[in-house]
C-alpha positions in Angstrom: -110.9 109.9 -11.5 -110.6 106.6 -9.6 -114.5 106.6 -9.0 -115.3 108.0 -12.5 -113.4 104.6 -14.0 -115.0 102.1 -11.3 -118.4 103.3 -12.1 -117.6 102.4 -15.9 -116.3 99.3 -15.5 -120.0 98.3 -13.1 -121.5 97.0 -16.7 -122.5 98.0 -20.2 -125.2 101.0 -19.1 -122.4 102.2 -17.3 -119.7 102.2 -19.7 -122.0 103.5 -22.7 -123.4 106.4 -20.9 -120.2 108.0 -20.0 -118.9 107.5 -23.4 -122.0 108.4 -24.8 -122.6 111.5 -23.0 -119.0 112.5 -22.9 -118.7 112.1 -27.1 -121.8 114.3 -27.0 -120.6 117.3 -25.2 -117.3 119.0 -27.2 -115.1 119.9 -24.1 -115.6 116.0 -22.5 -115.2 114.0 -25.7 -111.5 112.6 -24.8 -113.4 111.2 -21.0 -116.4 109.8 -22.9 -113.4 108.3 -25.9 -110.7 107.0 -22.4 -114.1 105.1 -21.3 -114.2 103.5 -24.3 -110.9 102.6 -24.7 -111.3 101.8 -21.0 -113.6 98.7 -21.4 -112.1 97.7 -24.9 -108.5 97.1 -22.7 -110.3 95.8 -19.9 -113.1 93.5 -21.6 -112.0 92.9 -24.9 -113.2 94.0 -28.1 -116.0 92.9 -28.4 -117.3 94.4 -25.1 -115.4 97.4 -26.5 -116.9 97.3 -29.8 -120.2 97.5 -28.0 -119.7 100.9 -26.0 -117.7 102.5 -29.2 -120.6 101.3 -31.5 -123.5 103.1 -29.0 -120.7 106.3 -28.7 -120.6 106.6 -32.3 -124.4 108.0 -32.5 -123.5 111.3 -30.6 -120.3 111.7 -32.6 -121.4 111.3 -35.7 -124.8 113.5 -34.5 -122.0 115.9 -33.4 -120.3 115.5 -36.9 -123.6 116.5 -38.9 -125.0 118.8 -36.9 -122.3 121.1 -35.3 -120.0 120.3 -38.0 -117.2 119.3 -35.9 -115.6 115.6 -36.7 -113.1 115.9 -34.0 -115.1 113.3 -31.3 -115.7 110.9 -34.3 -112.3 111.0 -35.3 -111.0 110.8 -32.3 -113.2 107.8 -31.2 -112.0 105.7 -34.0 -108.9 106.5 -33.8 -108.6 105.6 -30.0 -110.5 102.3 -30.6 -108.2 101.2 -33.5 -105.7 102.4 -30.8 -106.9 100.3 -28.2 -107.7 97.1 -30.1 -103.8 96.7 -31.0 -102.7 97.3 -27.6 -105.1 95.1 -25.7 -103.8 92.7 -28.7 -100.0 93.2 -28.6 -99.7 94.8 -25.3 -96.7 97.1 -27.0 -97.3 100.9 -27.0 -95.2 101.5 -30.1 -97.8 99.6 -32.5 -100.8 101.2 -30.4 -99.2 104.2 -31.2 -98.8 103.6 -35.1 -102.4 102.6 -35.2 -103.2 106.7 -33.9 -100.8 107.6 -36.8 -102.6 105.0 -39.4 -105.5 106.5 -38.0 -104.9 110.4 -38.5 -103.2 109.9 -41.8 -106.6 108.3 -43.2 -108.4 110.9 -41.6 -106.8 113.3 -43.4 -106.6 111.6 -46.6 -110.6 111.2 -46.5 -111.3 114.6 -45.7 -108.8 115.9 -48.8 -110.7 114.3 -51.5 -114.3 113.2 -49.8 -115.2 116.9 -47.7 -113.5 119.5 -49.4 -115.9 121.6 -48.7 -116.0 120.8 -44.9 -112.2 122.2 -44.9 -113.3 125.0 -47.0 -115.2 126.1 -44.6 -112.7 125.7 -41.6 -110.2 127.4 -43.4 -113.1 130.7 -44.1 -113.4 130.9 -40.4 -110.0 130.7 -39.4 -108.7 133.2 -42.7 -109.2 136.4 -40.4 -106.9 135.1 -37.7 -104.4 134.1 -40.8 -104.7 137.9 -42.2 -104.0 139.5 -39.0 -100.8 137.1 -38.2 -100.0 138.0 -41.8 -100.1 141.5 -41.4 -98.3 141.2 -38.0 -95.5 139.7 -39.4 -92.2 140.3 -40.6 -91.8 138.1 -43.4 -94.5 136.3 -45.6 -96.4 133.5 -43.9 -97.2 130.2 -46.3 -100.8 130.1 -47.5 -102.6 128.0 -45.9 -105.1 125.6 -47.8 -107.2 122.9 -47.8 -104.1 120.5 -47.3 -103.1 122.2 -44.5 -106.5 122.3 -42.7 -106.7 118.3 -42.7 -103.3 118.2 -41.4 -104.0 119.8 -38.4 -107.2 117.5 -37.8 -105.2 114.9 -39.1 -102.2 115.5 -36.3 -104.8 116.7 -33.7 -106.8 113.1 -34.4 -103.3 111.0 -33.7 -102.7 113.6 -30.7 -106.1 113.3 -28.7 -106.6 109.4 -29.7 -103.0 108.4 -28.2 -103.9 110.6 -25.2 -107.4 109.8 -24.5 -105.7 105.5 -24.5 -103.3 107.0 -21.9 -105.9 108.3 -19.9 -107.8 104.9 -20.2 -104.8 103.0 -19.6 -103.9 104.9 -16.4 -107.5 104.0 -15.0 -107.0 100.4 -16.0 -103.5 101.0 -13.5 -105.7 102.4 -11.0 -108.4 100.0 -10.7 -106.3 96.6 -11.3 -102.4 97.3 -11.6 -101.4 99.8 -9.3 -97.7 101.9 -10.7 -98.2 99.4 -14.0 -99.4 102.3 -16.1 -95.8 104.8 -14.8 -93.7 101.4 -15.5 -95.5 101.2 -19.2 -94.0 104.6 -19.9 -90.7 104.5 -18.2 -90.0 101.7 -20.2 -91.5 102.8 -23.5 -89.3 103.2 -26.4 -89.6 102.8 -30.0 -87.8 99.8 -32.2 -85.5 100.8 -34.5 -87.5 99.5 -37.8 -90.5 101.5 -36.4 -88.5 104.5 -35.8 -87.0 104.3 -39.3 -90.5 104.1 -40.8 -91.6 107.1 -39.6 -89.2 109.8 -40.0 -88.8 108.2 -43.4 -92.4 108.6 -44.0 -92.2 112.3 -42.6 -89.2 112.4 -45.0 -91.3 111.6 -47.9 -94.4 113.4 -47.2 -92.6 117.3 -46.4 -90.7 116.4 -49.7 -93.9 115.5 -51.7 -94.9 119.6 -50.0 -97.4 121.1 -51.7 -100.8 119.6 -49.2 -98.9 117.5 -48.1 -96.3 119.4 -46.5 -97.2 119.4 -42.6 -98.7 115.9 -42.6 -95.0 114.7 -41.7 -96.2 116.2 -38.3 -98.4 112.9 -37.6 -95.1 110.4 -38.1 -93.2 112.6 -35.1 -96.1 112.5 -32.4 -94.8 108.9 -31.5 -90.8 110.0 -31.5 -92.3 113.1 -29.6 -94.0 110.8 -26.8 -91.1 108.5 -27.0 -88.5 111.5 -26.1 -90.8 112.4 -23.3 -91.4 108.8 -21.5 -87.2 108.8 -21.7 -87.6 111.6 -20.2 -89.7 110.6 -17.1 -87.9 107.4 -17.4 -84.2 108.6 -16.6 -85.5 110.6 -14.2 -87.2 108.0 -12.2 -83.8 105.9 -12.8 -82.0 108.0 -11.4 -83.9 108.7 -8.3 -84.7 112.3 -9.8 -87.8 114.3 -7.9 -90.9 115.7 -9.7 -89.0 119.4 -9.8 -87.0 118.1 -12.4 -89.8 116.8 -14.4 -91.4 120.3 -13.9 -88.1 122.2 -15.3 -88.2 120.1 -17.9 -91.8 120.6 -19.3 -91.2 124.9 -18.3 -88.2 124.7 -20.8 -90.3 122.9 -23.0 -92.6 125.3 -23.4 -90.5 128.4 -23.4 -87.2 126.8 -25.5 -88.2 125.8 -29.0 -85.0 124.1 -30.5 -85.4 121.7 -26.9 -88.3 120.7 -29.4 -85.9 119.2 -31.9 -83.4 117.8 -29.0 -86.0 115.9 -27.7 -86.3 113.8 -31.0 -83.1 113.6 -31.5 -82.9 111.9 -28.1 -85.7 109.8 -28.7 -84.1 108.5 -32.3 -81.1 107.7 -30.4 -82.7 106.0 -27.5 -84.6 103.3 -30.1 -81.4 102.3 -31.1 -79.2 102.3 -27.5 -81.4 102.2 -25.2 -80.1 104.7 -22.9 -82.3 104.5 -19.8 -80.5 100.9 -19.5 -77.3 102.6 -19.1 -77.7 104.4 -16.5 -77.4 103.5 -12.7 -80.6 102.7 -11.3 -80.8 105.4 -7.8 -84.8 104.4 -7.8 -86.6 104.2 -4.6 -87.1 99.9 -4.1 
């Protein structure tokens, strides 16, 4: 990975064929988007503009032709991302941005490509018939709604990640352990916290196609819960085991789902990684 993020940073030609041919090939669009977001926190945005501007050829050739607007989405969304981080240096607005970003998404494709989620949602009815039939109760139908709120949430999702990845290059290459200290430390305001489970409030009360977009406003809390996570356990002198328990329960406990926000809501306001006693290695 190291090599991968000096040989974009060598220049322009660099930068713009990694992100170029890595938005052009499905399963390496969030490497070619990181590059991207890569120079735009390194350079600035207007050398970040540049590289985005010569990426957005193969995703929107890959939104035309293969009918897939995930790598366009995604792009924009992680350059909007990267743009107010490089400008505020503070992870909670960069995330918001990703939020901002997936919630428009989502919004454009409900009333401008109905017919784009029409046909997502005709390829993916089978699957929906057998889980129906399969199980015990009745399952919600799934519409058009629904469809952009998973592109939606997967657009906030990939664009915060694919920023991560970039910022944990720029860590490598010029501020070595500044990228772990980022997220130890992260945690949301209060106001911003507020904002967005109100928002997720209003939009699962609204229901209707609405009713999963909520979804988008929790990725941040979600992110928050699991940098207090690392954060306490690095505090605290904790090894990687525990960090590896924690994600194994996270996967197999479902209601340590809900914990974790509950932590993360509390944290924004209390700040709990500051109360307790710091065991870290010097």
């Amino acid at each position: 990975m190291r090599a991968l993020a000096e040989f974009i940073m060598k220049g322009r030609l660099q930068a713009v064929a990694v992100a170029g041919l890595g938005v052009g090939t499905l399963m390496f669009a969030w490497v070619g988007v990181a590059a991207a977001a890569l120079v735009m926190l390194r350079k600035g945005l207007s050398e970040g503009a540049y590289v985005v501007f010569w990426a957005l050829l193969p995703a929107i050739a890959v939104a035309a032709i293969g009918a897939d607007v995930g790598p366009l989405t995604m792009l924009l969304g992680a350059a909007a991302s990267a743009a107010v981080l490089r400008s505020t240096q503070q992870w909670a607005y960069a995330m918001l941005a990703a939020v901002g970003a997936g919630l428009l998404t989502a919004l454009i494709l409900m009333h401008m490509a109905s017919d784009y989620l029409a046909s997502i949602l005709a390829m993916v009815q089978p699957m929906l018939e057998r889980m129906q039939v399969s199980a015990s109760g009745r399952l919600p139908e799934i519409g058009n709604g629904d469809i952009a709120a998973v592109i939606g949430v997967s657009t906030v999702l990939w664009s915060t990640l694919a920023v991560m990845l970039a910022r944990w290059w720029q860590s490598i290459l010029y501020n070595p352990g500044g990228f772990r200290q980022e997220m130890w430390q992260f945690r949301l305001p209060p106001a911003i916290t507020v904002a967005l489970v109100a928002l997720m409030l209003l939009l699962s009360n609204v229901g209707g196609d609405y009713r999963f977009w909520g979804v988008m406003c929790m990725l941040p809390i979600v992110i928050s819960g699991i940098a207090l996570v690392h954060g306490a356990a690095g505090r605290l002198g904790l090894g990687r085991a525990w960090l590896i328990v924690f994600y194994v329960a996270l996967l197999l406990l479902g209601p340590l789902w809900a914990g974790l926000i509950l932590m993360a809501i509390v944290d924004s306001w209390i700040d709990i990684r500051r109360r307790l006693p710091n065991r870290s290695q010097p």
